[in-house]
C-alpha positions as YAML, in Angstrom:
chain: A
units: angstrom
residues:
- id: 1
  name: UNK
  ca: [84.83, 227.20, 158.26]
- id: 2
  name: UNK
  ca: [86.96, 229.29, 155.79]
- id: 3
  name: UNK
  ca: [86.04, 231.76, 153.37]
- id: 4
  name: UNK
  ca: [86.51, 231.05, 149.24]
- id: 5
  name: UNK
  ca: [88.64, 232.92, 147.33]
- id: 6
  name: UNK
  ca: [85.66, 234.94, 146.11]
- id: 7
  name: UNK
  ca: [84.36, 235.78, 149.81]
- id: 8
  name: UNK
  ca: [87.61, 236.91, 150.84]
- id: 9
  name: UNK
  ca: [87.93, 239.59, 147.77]
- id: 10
  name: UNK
  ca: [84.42, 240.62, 148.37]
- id: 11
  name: UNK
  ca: [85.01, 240.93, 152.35]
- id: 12
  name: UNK
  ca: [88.28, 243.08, 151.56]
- id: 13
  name: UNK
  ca: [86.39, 245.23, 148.93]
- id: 14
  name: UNK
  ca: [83.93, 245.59, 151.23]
- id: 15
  name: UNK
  ca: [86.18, 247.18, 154.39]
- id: 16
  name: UNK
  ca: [88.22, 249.25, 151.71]
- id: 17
  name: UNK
  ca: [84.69, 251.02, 150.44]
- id: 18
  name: UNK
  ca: [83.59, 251.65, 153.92]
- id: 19
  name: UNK
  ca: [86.70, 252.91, 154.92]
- id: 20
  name: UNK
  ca: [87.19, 255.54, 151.83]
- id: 21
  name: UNK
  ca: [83.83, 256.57, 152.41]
- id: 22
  name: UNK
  ca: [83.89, 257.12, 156.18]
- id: 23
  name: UNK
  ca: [87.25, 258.81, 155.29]
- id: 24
  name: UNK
  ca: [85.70, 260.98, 151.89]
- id: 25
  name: UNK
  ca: [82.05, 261.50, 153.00]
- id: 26
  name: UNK
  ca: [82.43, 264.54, 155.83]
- id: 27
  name: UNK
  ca: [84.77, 266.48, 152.64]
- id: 28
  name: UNK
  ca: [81.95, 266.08, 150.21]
- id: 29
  name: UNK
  ca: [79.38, 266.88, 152.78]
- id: 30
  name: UNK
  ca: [81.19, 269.50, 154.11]
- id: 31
  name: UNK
  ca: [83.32, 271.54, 151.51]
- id: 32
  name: UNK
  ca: [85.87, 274.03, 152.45]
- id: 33
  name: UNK
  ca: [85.02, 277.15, 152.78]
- id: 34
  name: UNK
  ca: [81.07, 276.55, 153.19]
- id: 35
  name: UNK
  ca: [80.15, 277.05, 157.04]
- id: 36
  name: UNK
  ca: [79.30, 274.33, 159.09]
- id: 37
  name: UNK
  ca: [75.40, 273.62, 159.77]
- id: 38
  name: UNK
  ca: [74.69, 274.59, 163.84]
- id: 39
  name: UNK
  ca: [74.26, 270.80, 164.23]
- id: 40
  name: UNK
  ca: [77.44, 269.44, 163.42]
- id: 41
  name: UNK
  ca: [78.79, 271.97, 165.49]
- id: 42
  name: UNK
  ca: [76.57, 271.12, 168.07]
- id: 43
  name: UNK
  ca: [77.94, 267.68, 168.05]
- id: 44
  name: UNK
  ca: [81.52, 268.90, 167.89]
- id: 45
  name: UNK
  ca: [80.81, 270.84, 171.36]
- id: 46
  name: UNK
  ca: [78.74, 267.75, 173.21]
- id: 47
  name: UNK
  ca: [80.10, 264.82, 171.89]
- id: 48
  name: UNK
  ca: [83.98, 264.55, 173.69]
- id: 49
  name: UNK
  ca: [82.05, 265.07, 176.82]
- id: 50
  name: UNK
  ca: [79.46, 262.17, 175.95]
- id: 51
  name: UNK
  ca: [82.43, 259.85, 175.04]
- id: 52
  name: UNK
  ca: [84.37, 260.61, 178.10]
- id: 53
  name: UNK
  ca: [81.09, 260.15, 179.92]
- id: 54
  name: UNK
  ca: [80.59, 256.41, 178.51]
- id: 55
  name: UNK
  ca: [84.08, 255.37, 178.72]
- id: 56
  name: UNK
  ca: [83.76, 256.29, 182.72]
- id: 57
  name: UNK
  ca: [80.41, 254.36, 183.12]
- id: 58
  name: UNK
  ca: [81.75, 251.51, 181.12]
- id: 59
  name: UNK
  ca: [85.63, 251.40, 182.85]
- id: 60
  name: UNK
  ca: [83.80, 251.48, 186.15]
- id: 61
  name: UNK
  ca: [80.65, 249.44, 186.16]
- id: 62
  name: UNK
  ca: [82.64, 246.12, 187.14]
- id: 63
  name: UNK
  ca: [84.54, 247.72, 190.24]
- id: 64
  name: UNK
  ca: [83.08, 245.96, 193.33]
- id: 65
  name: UNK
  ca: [83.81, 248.14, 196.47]
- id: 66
  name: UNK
  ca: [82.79, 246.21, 198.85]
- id: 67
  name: UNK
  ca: [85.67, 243.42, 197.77]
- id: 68
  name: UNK
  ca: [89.36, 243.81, 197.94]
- id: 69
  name: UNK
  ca: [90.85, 245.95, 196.17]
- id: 70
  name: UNK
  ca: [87.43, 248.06, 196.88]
- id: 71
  name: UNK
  ca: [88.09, 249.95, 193.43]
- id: 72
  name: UNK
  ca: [91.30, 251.51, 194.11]
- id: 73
  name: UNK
  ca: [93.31, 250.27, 191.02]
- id: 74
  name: UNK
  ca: [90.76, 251.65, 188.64]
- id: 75
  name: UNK
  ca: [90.42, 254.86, 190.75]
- id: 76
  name: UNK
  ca: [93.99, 255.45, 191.08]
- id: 77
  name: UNK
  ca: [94.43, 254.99, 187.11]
- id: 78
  name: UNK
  ca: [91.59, 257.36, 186.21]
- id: 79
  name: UNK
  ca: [92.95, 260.66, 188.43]
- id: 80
  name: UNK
  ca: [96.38, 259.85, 186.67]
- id: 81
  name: UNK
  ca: [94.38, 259.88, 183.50]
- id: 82
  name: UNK
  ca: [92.90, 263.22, 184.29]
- id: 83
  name: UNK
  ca: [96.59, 264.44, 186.03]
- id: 84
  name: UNK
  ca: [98.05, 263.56, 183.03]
- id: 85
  name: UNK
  ca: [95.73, 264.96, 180.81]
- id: 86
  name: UNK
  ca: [95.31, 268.23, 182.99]
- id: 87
  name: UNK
  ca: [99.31, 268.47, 182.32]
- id: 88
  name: UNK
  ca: [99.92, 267.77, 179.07]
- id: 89
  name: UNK
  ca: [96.95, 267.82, 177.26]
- id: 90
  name: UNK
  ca: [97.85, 264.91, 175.16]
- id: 91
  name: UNK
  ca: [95.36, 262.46, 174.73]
- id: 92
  name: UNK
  ca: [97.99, 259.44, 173.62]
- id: 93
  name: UNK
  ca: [99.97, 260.28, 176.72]
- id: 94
  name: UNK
  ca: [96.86, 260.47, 178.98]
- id: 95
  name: UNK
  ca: [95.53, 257.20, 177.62]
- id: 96
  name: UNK
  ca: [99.21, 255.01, 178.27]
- id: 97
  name: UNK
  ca: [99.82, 256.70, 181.04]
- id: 98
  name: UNK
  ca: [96.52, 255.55, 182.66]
- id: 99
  name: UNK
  ca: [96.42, 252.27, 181.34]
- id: 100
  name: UNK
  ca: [100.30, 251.43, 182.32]
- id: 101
  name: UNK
  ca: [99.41, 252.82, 186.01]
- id: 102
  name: UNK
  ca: [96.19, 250.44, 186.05]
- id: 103
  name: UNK
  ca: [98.28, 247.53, 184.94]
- id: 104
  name: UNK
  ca: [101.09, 248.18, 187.39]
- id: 105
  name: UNK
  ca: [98.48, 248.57, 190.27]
- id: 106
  name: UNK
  ca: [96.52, 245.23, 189.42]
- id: 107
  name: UNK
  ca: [99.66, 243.20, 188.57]
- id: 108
  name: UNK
  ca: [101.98, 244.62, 191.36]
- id: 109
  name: UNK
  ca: [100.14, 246.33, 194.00]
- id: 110
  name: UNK
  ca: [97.16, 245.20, 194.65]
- id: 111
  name: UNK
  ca: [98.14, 241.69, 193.47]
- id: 112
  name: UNK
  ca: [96.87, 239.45, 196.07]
...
């Protein structure tokens, strides 16, 4: 089924106010110069950890280890993550790197 004309425009309107507000909202909310409330900064200190914390759960709840490759792809691909990371603290570069060693291992290595 496709959208009218008039959907369409209202869809796109739509994504362009959420994303200026998601974009606007933490300047009005926040000024310069005004201090940050002790929560936000609360959340600025726990939430990378939380993230990285999901991601791991989520990246590894499929690996079966009793089963050929026994995990060893995904394992391999997260210490380059974190040697990559612990290295050059860049984020990007920890990210590629990671996922370019996970796809090497699965298509190449462990390909069987």
């Amino acid at each position: 089924m496709q959208m009218t004309l008039w959907q369409g425009l209202v869809t796109i309107a739509a994504a362009a106010a959420g994303t200026m507000l998601t974009r606007f909202l933490p300047f009005l909310l926040f000024p310069d110069g005004k201090p940050l409330p002790s929560f936000i900064r609360y959340l600025g200190a726990v939430l990378p950890g939380a993230v990285i914390a999901m991601l791991l759960v989520y990246c590894f709840q499929s690996v079966d280890v009793a089963a050929y490759p026994h995990g060893l792809p995904s394992l391999l691909a997260a210490l380059a993550v974190v040697a990559l990371h612990r290295w050059k603290r860049n984020m990007l570069l920890s990210i590629a790197g990671g996922t370019l060693c996970y796809m090497v291992l699965i298509q190449w290595v462990f390909a069987g």
